[in-house]
MARBA-3410 file (N, C-alpha, C, O; in Angstrom, 1 decimal):
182
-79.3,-52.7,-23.7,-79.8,-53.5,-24.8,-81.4,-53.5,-24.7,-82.0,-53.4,-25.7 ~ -81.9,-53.7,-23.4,-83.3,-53.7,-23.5,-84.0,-52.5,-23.7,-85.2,-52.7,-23.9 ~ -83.5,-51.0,-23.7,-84.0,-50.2,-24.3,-84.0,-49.9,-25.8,-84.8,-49.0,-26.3 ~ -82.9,-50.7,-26.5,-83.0,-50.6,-27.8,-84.0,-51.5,-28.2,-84.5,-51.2,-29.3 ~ -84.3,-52.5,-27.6,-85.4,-53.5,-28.1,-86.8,-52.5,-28.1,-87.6,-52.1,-28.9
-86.5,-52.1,-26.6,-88.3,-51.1,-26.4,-88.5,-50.0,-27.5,-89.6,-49.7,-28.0 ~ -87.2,-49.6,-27.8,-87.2,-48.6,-29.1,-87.9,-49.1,-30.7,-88.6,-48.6,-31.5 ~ -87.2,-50.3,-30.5,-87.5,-51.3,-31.7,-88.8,-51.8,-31.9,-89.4,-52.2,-32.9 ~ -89.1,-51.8,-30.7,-90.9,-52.5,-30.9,-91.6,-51.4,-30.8,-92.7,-51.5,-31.3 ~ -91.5,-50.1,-30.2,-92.5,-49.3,-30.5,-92.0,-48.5,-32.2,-93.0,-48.0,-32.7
-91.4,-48.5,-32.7,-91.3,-48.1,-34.2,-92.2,-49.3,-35.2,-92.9,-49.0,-36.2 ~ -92.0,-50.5,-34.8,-92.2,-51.7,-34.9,-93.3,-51.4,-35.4,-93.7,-51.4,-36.6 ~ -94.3,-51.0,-33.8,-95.5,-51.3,-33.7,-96.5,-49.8,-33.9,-97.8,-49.7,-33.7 ~ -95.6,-48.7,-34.3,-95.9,-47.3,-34.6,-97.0,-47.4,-35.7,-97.0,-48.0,-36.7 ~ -98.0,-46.5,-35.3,-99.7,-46.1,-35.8,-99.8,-44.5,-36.1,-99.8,-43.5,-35.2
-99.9,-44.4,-37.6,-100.4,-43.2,-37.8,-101.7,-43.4,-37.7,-102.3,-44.3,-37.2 ~ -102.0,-41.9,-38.4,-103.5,-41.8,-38.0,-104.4,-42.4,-39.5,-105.7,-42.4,-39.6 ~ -103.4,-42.8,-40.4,-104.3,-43.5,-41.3,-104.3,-45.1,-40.9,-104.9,-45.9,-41.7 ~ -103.7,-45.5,-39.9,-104.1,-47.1,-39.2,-102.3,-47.6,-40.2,-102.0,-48.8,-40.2 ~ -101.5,-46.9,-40.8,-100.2,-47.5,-41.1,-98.9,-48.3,-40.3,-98.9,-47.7,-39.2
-98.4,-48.8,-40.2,-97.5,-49.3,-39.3,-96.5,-49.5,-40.0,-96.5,-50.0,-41.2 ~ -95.3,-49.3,-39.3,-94.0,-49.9,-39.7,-93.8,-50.9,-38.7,-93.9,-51.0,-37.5 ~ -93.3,-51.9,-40.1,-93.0,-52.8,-39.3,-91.6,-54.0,-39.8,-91.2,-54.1,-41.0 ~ -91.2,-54.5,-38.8,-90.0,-55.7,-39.7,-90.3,-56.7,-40.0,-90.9,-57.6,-39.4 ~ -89.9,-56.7,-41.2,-89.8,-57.8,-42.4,-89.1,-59.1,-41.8,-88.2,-58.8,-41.1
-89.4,-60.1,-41.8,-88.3,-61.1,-40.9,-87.9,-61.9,-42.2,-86.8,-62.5,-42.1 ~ -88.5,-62.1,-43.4,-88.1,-62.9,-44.5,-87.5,-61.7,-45.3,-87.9,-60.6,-45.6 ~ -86.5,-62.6,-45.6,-85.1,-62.1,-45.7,-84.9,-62.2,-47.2,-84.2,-61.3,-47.7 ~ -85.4,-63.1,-47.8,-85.6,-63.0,-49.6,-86.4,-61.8,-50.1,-86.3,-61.2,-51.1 ~ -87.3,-61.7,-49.2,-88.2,-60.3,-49.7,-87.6,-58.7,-49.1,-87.8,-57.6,-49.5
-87.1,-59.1,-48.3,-86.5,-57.6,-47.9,-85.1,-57.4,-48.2,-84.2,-56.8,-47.6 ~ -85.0,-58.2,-49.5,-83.3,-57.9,-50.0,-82.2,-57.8,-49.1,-81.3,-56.9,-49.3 ~ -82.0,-58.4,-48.4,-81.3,-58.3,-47.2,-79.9,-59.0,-48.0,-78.8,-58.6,-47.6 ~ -79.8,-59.8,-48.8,-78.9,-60.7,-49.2,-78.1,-59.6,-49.8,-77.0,-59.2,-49.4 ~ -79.1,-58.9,-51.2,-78.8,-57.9,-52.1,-78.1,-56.6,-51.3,-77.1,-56.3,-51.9
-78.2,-56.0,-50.5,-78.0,-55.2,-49.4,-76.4,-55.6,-49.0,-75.5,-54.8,-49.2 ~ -76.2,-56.8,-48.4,-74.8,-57.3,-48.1,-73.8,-57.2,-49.1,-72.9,-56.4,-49.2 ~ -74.4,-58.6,-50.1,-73.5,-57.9,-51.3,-73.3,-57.0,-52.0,-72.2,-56.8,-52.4 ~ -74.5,-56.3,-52.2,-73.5,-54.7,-52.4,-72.5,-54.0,-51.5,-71.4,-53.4,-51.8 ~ -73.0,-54.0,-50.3,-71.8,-53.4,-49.3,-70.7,-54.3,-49.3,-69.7,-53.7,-49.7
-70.5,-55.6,-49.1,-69.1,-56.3,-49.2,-68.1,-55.8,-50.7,-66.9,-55.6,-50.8 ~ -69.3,-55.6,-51.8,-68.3,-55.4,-53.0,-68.4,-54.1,-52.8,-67.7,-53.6,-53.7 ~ -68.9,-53.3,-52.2,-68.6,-52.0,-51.6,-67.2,-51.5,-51.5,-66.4,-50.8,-52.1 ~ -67.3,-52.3,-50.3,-66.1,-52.3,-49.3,-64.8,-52.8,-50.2,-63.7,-52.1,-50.2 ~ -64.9,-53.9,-50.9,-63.8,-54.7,-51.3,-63.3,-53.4,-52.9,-62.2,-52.9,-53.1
-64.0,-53.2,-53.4,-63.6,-52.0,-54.3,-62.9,-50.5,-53.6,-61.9,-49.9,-54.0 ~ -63.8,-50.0,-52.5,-63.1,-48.9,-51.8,-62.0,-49.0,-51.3,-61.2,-48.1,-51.2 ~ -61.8,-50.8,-50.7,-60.9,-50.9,-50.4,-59.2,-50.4,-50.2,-58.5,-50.0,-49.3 ~ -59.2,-50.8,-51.5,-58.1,-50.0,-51.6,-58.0,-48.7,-52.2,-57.0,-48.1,-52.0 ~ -58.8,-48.1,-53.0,-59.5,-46.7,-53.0,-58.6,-45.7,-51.9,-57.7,-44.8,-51.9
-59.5,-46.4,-50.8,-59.7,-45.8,-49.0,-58.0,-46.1,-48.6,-57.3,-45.3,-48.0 ~ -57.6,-47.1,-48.9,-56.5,-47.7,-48.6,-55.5,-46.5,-49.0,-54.9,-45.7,-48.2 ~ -55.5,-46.4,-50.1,-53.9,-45.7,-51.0,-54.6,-44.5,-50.4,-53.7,-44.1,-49.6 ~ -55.7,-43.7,-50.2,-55.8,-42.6,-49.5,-55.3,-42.3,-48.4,-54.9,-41.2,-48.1 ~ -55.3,-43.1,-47.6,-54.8,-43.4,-46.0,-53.9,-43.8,-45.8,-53.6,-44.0,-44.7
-52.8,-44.1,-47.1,-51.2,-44.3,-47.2,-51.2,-43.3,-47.3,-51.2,-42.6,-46.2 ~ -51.2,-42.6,-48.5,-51.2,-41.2,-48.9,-50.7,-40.3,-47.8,-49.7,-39.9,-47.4 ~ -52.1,-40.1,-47.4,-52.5,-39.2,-45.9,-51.4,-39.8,-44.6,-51.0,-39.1,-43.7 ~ -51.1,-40.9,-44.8,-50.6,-41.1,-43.6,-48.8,-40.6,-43.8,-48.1,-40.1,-42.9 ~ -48.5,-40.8,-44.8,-47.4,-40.3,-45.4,-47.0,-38.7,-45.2,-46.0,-38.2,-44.7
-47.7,-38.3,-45.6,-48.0,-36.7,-45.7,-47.7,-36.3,-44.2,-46.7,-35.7,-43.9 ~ -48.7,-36.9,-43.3,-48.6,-37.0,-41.8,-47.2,-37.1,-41.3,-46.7,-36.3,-40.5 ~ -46.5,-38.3,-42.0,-45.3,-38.6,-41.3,-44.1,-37.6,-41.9,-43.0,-37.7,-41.4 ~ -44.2,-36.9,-42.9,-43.6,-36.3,-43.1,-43.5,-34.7,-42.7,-42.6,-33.8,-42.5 ~ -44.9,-34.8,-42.6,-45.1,-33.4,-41.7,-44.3,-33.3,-40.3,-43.4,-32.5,-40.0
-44.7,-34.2,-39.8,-44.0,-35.1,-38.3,-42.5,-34.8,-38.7,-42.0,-33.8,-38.2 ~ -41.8,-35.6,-39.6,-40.9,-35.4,-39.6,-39.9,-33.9,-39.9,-38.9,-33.5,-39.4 ~ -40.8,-33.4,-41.0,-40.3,-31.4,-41.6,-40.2,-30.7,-39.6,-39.3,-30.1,-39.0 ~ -41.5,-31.0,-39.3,-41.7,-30.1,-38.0,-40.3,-31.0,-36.5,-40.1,-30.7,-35.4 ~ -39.7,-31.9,-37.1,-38.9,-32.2,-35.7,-37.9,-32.3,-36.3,-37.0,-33.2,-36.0
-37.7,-31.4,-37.5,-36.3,-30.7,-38.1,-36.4,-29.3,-37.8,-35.5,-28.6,-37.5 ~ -37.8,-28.9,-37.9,-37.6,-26.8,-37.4,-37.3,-27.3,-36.1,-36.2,-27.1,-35.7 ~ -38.0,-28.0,-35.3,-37.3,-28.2,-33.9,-35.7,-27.8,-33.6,-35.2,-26.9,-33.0 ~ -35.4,-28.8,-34.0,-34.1,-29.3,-34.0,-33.1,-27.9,-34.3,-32.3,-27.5,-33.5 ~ -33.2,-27.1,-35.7,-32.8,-26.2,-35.9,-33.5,-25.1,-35.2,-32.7,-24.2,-35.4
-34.4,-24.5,-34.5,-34.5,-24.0,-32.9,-33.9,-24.2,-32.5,-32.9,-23.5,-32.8 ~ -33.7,-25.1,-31.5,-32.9,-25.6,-30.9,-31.7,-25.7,-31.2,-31.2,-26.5,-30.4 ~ -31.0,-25.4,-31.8,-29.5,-25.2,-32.2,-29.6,-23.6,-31.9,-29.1,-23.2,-30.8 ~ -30.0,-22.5,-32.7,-30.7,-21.2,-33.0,-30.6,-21.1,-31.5,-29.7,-20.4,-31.1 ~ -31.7,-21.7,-30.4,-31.8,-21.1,-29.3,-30.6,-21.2,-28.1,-30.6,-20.6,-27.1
-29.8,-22.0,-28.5,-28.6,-22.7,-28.1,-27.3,-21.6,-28.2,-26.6,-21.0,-27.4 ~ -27.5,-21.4,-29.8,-26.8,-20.1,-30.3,-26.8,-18.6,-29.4,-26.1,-17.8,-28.8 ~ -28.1,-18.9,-29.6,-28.8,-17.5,-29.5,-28.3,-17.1,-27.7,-27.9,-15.9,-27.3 ~ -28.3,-18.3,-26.9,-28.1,-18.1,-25.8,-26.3,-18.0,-25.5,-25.9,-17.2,-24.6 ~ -25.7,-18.5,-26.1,-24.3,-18.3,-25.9,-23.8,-16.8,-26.5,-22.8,-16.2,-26.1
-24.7,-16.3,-27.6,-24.8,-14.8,-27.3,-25.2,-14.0,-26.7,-25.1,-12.8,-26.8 ~ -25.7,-14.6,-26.1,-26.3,-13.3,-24.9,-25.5,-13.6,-24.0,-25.0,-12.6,-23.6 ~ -25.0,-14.9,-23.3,-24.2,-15.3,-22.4,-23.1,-14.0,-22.5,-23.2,-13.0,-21.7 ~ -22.0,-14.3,-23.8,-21.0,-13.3,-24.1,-21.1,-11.8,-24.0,-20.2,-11.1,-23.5 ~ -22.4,-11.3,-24.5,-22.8,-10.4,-24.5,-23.0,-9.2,-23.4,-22.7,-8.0,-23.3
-23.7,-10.5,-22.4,-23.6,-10.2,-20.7,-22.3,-10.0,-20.3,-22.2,-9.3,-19.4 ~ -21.3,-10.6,-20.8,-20.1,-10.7,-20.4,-19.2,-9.1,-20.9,-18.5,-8.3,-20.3 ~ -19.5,-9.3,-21.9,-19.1,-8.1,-22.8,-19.0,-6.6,-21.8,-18.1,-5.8,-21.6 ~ -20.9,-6.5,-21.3,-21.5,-5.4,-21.1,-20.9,-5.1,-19.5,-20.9,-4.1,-18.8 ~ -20.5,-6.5,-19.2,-20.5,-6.5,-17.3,-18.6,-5.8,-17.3,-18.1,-5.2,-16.5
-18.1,-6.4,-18.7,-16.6,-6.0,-18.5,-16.7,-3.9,-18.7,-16.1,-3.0,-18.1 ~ -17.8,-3.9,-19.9,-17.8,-2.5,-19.9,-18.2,-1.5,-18.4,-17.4,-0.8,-17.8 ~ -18.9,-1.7,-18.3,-19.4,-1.7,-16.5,-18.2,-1.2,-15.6,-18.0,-0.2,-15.0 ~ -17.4,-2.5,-15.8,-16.3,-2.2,-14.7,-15.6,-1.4,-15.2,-15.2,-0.6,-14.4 ~ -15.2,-1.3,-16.6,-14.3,-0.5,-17.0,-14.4,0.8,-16.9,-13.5,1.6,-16.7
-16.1,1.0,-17.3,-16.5,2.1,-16.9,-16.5,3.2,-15.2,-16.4,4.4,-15.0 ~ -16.7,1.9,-14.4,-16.7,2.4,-13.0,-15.4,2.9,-13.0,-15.1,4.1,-12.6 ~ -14.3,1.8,-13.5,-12.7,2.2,-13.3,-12.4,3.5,-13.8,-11.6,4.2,-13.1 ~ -13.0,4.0,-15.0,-12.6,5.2,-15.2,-13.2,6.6,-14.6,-12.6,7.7,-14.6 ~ -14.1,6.3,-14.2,-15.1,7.0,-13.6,-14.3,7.3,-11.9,-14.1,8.5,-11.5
-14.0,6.6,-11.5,-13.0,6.6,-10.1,-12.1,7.4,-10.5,-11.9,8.5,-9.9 ~ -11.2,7.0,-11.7,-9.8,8.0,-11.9,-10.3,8.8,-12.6,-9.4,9.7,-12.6 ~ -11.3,9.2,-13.4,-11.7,10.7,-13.4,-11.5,11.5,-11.8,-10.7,12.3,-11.2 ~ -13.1,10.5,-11.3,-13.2,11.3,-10.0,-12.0,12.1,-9.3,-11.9,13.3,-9.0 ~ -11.1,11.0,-9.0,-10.0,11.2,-8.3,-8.3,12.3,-9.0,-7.4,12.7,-8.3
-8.6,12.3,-10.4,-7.6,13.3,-11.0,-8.6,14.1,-11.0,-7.8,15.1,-11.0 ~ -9.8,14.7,-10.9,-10.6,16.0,-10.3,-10.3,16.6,-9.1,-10.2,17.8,-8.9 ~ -10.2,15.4,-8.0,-9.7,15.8,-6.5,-8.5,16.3,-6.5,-8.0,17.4,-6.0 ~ -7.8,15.5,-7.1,-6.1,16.2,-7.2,-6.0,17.2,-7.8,-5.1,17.9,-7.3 ~ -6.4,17.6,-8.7,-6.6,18.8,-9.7,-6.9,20.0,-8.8,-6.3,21.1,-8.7
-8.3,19.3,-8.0,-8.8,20.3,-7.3,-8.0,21.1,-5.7,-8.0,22.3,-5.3 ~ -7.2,19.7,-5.2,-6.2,20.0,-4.3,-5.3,20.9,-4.7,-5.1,21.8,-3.9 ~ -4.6,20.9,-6.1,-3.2,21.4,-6.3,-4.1,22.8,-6.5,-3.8,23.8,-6.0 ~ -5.1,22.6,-7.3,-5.7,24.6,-7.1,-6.2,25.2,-6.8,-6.6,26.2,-7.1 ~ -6.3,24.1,-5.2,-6.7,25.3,-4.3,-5.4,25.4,-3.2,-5.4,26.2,-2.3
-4.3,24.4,-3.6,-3.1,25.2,-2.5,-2.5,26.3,-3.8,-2.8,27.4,-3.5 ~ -1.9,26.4,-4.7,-1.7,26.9,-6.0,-2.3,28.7,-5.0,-1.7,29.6,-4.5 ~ -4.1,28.4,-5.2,-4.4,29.6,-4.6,-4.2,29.8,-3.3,-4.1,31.0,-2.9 ~ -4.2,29.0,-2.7,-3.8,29.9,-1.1,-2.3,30.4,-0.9,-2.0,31.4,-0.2 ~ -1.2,29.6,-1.8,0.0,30.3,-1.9,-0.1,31.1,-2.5,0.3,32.1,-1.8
-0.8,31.7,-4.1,-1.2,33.1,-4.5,-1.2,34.3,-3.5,-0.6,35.3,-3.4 ~ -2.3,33.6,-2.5,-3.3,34.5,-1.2,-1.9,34.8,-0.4,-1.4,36.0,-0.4 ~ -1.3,33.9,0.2,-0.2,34.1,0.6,0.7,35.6,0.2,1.0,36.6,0.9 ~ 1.1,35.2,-1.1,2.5,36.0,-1.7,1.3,37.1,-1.6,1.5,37.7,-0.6 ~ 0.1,37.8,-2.3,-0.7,38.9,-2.5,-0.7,39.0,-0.7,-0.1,40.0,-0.5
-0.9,38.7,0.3,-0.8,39.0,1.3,0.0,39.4,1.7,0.0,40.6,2.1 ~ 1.1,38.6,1.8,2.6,39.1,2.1,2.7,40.6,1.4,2.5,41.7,1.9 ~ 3.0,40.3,0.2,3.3,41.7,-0.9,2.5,43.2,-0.4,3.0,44.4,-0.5 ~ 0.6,42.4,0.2,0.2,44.1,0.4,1.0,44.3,1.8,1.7,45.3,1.8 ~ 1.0,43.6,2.9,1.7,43.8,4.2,2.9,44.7,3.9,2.8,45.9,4.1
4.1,44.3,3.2,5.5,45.1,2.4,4.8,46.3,2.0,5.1,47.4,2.5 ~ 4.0,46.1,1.1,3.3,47.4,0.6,2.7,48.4,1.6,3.0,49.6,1.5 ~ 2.1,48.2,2.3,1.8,48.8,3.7,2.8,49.6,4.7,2.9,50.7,5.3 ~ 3.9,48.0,4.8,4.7,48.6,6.1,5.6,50.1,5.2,5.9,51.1,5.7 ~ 5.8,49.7,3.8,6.5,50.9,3.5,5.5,52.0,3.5,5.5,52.9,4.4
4.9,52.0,2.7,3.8,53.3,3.2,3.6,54.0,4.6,3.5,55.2,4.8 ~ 3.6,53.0,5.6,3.6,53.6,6.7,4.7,54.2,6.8,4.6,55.4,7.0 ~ 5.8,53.6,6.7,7.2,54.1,6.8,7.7,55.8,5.7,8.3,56.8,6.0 ~ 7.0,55.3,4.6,7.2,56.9,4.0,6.0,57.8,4.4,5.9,58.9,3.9 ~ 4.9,57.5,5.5,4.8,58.7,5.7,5.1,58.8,6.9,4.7,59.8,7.4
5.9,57.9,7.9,6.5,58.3,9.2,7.7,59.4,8.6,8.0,60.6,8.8 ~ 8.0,58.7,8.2,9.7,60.0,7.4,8.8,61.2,7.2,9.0,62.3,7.8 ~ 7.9,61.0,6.2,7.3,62.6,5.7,6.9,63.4,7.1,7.0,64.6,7.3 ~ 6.5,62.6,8.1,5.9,63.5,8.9,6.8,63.7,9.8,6.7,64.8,10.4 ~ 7.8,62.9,10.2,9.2,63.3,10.7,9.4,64.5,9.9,9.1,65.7,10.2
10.1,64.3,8.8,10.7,65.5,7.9,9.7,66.8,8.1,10.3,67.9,8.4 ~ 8.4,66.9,8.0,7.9,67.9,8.5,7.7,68.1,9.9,6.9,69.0,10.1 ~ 8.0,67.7,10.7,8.0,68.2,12.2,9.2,68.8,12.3,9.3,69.9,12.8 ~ 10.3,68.1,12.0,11.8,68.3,12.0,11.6,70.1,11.1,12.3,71.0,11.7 ~ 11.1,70.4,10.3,11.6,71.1,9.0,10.5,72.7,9.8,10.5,73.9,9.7
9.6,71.9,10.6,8.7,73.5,11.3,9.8,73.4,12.4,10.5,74.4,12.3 ~ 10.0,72.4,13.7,10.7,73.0,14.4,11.9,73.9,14.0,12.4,74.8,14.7 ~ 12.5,73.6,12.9,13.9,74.3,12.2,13.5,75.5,11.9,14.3,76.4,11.8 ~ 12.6,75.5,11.7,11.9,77.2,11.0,11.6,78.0,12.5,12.1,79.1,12.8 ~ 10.7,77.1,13.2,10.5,78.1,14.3,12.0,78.0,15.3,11.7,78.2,16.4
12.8,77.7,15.1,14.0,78.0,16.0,15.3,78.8,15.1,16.2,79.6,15.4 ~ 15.1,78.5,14.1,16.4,78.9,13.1,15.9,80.6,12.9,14.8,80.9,12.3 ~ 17.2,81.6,13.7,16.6,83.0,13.1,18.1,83.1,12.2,19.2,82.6,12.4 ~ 17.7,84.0,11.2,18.3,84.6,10.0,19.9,84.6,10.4,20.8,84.7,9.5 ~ 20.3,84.6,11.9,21.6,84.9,12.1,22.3,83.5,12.3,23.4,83.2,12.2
21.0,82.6,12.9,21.4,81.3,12.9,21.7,80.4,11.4,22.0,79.3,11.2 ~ 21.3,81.3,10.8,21.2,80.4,9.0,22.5,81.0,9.1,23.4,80.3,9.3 ~ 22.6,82.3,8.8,23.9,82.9,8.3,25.4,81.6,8.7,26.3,81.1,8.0 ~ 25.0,81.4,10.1,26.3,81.0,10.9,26.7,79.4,10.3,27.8,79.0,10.0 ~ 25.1,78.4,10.0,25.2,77.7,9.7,25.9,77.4,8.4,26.9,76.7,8.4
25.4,78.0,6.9,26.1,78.2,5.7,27.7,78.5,6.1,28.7,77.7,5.8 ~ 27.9,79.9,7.0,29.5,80.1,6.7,30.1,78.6,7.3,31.3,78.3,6.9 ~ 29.6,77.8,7.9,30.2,76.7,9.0,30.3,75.6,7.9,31.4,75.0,7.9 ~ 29.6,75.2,7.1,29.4,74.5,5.9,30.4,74.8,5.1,31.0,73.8,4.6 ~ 30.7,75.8,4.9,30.8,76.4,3.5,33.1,76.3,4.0,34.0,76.2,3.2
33.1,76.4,5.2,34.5,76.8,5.7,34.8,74.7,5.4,35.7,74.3,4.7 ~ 34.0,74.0,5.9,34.1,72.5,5.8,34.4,71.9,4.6,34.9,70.8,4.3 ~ 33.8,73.0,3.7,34.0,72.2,2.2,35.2,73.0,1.5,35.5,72.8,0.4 ~ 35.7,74.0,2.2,36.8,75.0,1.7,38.0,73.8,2.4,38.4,72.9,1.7 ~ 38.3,73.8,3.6,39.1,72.9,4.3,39.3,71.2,3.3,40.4,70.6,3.1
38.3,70.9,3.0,38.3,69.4,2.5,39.0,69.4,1.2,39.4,68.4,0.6 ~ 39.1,70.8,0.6,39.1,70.8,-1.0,40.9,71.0,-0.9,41.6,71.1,-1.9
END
């Protein structure tokens, strides 16, 4: 307060350079001070309600803004409510695909392995019978050329022992055996 007074007396007491001063009027009939009031009271009392229905107005507007905005709330909030129990399901949905998917993914896997079991015994019994089969195939071969090479050892020694009088004897000896049988 006391620096508003110091404020007040040096304006008060303020000197241009043509020796002017401001200063306060303390009579109050000459400085319209009366006229000054009553105009602001009938100021006031006319704006009054002017200012008033403005500020209902406005205050209205306010409250209904208030009120529009804590209805989008509200419907959010249901929306996000919503929104969440679908994703909830959703999760649910995706986690059952998941398993279902692992599940089939196993009995793939596993009808692959058996698949894969049955054709590879499938082939080793193939390997088998083609083994077996060339061995047969072999042992006879061996065997027809043991005979061939018998049959020719047998058919030179016959040659180098058999002379022309020994064939003769042999045929008549033959030949008397199938005369006798008949």
């Amino acid at each position: 307060m006391k620096n508003f007074i110091q404020v007040f007396n040096i304006l008060a007491n303020f000197d241009t350079n043509n020796n002017a001063s401001i200063s306060f009027n303390t009579n109050f009939l000459e400085a319209n001070v009366i006229n000054i009031v009553l105009l602001l009271s009938g100021l006031l009392y006319v704006l009054k309600e002017f200012l008033g229905s403005i500020l209902v107005t406005r205050q209205d507007k306010v409250v209904l803004a208030i009120q529009e905005s804590e209805e989008r709330l509200q419907q959010a909030n249901l929306r996000l409510v919503e929104s969440e129990k679908q994703l909830a399901q959703t999760q649910a949905v995706i986690s059952q695909i998941i398993q279902e998917a692992e599940l089939t993914a196993q009995k793939v896997r596993q009808s692959i392995l058996d698949q894969g079991k049955a054709d590879i015994d499938k082939l080793i019994s193939a390997s088998n019978a083609s083994i077996l089969t060339a061995e047969i195939q072999i042992k006879e071969q061996i065997q027809l050329q043991i005979i061939s090479l018998a049959i020719k050892k047998v058919r030179m020694k016959l040659e180098n022992q058999i002379t022309p009088a020994l064939q003769t004897k042999i045929i008549d000896n033959n030949i008397d055996q199938l005369g006798g049988n008949l």
